[in-house]
C-alpha positions in Angstrom: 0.0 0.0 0.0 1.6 2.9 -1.3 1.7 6.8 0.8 -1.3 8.3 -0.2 -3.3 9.9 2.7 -6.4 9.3 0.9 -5.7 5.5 0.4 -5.5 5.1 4.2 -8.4 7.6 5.6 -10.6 5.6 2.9 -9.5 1.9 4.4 -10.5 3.7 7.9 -14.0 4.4 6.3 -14.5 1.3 4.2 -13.5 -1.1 7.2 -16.4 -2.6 9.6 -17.1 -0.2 12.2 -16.8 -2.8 14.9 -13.5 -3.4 16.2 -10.5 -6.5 14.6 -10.6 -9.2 16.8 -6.2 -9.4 17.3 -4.8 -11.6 14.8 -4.1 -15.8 16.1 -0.8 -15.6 18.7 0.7 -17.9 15.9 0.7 -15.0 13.2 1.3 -12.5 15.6 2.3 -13.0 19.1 1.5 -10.9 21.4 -0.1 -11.6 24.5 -3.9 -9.3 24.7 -4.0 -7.0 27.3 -7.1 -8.2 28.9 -5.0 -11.8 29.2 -3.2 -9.5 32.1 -6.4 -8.9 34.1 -9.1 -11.2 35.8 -12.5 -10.2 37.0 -15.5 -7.9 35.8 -16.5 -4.2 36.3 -15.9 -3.5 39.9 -13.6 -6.4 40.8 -11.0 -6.1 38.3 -7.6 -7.2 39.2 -3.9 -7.5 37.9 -3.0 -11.2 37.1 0.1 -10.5 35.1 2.7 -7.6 35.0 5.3 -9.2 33.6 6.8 -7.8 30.0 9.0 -9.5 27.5 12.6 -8.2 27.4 15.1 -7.8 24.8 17.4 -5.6 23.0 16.5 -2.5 22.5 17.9 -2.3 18.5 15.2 -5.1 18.1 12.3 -2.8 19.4 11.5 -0.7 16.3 9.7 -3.0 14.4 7.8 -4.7 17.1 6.6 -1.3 18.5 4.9 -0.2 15.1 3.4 -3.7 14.7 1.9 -3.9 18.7 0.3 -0.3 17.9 -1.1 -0.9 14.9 -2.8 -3.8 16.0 -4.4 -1.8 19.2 -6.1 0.6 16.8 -7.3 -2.1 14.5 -8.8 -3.4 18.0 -10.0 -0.3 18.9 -11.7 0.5 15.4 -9.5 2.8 13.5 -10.7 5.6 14.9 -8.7 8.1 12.6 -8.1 12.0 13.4 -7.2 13.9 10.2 -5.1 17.4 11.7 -4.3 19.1 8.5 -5.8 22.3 8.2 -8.8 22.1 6.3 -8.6 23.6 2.6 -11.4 25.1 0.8 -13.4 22.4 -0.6 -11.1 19.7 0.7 -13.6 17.3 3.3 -13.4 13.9 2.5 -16.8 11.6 3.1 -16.7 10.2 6.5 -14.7 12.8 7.9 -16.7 15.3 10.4 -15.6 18.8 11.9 -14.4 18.0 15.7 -11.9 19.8 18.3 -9.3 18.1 19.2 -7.7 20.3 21.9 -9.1 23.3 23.7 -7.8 25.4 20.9 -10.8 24.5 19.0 -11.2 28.7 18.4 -8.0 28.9 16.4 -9.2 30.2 12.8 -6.3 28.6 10.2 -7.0 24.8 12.1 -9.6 22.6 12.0 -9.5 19.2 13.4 -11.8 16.4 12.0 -12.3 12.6 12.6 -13.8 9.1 11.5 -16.0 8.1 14.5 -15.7 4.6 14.6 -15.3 1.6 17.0 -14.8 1.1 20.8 -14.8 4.1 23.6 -13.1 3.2 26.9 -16.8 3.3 28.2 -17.6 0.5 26.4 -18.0 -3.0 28.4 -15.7 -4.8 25.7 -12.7 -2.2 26.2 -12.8 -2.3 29.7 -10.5 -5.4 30.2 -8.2 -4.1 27.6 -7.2 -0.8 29.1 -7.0 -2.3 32.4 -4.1 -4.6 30.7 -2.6 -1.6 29.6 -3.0 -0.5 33.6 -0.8 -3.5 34.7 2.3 -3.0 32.6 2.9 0.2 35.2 3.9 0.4 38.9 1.2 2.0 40.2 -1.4 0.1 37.9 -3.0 -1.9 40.3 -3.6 1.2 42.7 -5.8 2.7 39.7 -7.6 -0.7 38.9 -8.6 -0.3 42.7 -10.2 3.3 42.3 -11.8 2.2 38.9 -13.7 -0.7 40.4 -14.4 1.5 43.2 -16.3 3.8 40.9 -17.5 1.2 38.9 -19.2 -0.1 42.0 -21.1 3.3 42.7 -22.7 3.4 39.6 -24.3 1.2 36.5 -23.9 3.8 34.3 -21.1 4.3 32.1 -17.9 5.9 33.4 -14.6 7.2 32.0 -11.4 6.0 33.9 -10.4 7.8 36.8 -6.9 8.2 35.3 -6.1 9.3 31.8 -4.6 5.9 30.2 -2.5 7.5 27.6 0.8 7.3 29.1 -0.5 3.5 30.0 -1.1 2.5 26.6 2.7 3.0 25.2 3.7 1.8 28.8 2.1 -1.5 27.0 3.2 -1.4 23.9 6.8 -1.0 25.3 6.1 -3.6 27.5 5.0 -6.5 24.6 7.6 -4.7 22.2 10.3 -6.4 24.0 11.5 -3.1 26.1 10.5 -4.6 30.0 13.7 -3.5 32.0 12.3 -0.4 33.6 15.8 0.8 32.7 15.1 0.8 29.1 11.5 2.4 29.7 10.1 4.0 32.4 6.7 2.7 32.1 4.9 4.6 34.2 1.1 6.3 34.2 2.5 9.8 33.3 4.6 10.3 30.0 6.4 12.5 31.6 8.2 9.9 33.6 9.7 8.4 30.6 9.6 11.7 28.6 12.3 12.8 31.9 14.4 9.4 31.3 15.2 10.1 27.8 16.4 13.4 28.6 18.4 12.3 31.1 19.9 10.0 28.7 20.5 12.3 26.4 22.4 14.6 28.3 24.5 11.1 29.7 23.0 11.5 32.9 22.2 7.5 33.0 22.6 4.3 30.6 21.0 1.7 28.9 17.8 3.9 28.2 16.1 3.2 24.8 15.0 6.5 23.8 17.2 9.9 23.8 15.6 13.0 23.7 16.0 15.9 21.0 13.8 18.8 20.4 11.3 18.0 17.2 13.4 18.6 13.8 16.9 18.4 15.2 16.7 15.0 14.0 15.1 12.5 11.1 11.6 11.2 12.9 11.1 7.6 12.2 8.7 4.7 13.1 8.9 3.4 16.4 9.6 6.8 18.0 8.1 9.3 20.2 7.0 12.2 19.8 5.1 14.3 22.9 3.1 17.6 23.5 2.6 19.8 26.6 -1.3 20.0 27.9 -3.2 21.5 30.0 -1.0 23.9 32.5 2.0 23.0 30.6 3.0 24.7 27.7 6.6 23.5 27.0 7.8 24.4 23.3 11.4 22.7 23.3 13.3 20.8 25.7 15.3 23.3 27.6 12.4 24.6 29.1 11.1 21.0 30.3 14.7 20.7 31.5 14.3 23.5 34.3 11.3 21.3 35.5 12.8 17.9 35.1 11.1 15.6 38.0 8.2 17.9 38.5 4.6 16.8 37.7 3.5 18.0 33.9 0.9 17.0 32.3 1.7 16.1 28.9 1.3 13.3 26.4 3.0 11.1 24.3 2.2 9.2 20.8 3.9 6.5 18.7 5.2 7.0 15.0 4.1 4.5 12.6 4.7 6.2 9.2 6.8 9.3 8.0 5.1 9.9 4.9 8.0 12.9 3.5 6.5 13.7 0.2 3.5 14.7 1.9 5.1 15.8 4.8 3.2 14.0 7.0 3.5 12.3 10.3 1.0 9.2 11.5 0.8 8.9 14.8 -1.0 6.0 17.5 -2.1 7.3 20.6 -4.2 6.0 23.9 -7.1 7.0 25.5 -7.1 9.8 22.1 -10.7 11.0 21.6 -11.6 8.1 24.0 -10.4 5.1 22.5 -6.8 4.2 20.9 -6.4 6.3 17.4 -4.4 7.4 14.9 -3.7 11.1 13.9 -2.5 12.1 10.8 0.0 15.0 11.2 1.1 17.5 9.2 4.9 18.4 9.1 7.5 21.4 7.5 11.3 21.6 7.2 13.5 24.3 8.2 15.4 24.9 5.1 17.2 21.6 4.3 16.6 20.4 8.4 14.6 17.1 8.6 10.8 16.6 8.7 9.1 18.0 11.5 5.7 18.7 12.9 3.7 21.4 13.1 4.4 23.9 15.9 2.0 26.6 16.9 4.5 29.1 15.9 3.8 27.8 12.0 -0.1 27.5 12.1 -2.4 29.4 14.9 -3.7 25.9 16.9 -1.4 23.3 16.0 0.1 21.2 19.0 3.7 21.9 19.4 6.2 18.6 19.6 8.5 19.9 22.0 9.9 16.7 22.4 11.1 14.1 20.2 12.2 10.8 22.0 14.6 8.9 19.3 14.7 5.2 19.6 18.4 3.8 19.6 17.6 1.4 17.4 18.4 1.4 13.5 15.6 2.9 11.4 12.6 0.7 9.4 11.1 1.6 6.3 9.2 4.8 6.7 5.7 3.6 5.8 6.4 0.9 8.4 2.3 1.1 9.2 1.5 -0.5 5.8 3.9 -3.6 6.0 2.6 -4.3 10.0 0.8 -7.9 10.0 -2.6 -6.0 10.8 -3.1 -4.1 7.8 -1.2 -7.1 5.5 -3.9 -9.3 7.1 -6.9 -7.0 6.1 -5.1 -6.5 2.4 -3.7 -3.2 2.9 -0.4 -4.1 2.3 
């Protein structure tokens, strides 16, 4: 399946809108997260928190696969972030704000609803599985079932699960040493480890960090945004905070697409359920690929944080050849 854009937000539309069942552990193995976890809503508990370990310069691959799967899971949910031309709304996709910049006159954000929700009963077990690759995992199972227990209605988790998610994906990619990857439930725990490894505070650390377009972006890494209070734009100024609570978030690269200067992106617990974004990029001058900031187009989310894998690079449309979308005929 070759780069267009197009190609992939009309496989998001054509496909079923309920979610892929994961492909048979003998195509593909990874463990599902929901394997991790016994018990319903309101007695949830962690049954496994192990993760598989290896070397890190086998991780790239492995990542990109483990996250594409998750959003085939979760339904394709599919966020287009390109500024919206004149004219230029392709069928299925539906004006939506995806940050509280929703204002911001030169950015529009739109989407393909589909699939699961973390509300729904079926992705409950799942996200708690992405809960038990973290240290404090079980603690926030506990004050889920808690609130599960004082209501029948539907409820979001009590935590965000976003930084739990690539916790996951690390953890079935092969990265378990906690001194490869933090796991942890805020990115910023991890986000703080790759700094620290960059600046050769500490070893053995898959991911460095560099500020977004000081270096080729590539499938199987990182790249993170500030939220909420935060509004870090590069990484000197998350340096003078280093250790201190941030909110922030994290998503994984599965395709540099650099004709069309586009990024594609996997994220948890994005617009509820586990999506992908599609990105829009510049260069500076002959510099590498690199998002959007907000300093380019009024709304955009700034990267001010690109967390480099140290592994060597895969093919850049690395989302096309994962065994999800060869198994659906995409690739």
């Amino acid at each position: 399946m070759r780069a267009a854009v197009a190609g992939l937000l009309a496989l998001a539309i054509a496909l079923p809108v309920q979610a892929q069942d994961r492909l048979p552990r003998d195509a593909f193995d990874v463990i599902p997260p929901h394997e991790r976890v016994a018990g319903g809503r309101g007695e949830m508990r962690v049954v496994q928190s192990q993760c598989r370990t290896g070397p890190t310069d086998w991780a790239r691959r492995r990542i990109v696969d483990v996250a594409v799967q998750e959003w085939a899971v979760f339904g394709f949910q599919t966020i287009d972030a390109r500024p919206i031309e004149a004219g230029r709304l392709p069928d299925g996709i539906v004006p939506d704000a995806l940050n509280p910049r929703r204002a911001a006159p030169r950015q529009a954000r739109h989407i393909v609803r589909m699939g699961r929700r973390e509300r729904d009963e079926a992705a409950h077990a799942d996200v708690a599985g992405y809960w038990s690759a973290t240290p404090d995992g079980p603690e926030v199972i506990g004050d889920q079932n808690r609130r599960w227990r004082q209501t029948r209605a539907p409820v979001d988790w009590v935590q965000p699960w976003s930084a739990a998610f690539v916790s996951w994906v690390m953890c079935e990619a092969g990265l378990g040493e906690m001194e490869q990857f933090a796991r942890d439930i805020s990115h910023r725990v991890y986000i703080d480890q790759a700094i620290r490894a960059r600046d050769g505070q500490i070893t053995g650390a898959a991911f460095q960090a560099f500020d977004a377009g000081a270096q080729p972006v590539q499938p199987g890494d990182l790249l993170c945004n500030a939220r909420g209070s935060a509004s870090y734009r590069s990484l000197a100024e998350r340096r003078e905070e280093i250790g201190e609570f941030a909110p922030t978030h994290c998503d994984i690269v599965v395709r540099v697409d650099e004709a069309s200067r586009l990024f594609h992106l996997i994220g948890g617990n994005v617009m509820d359920s586990v999506s992908l974004t599609i990105l829009p990029g510049t260069r500076d001058g002959d510099g590498p690929l690199r998002p959007l900031a907000d300093s380019d187009l009024d709304g955009a989310r700034t990267m001010f944080a690109h967390l480099q894998l140290r592994a060597p690079p895969i093919e850049p449309n690395a989302l096309d050849a994962t065994p999800t979308i060869r198994a659906l005929g995409g690739g």
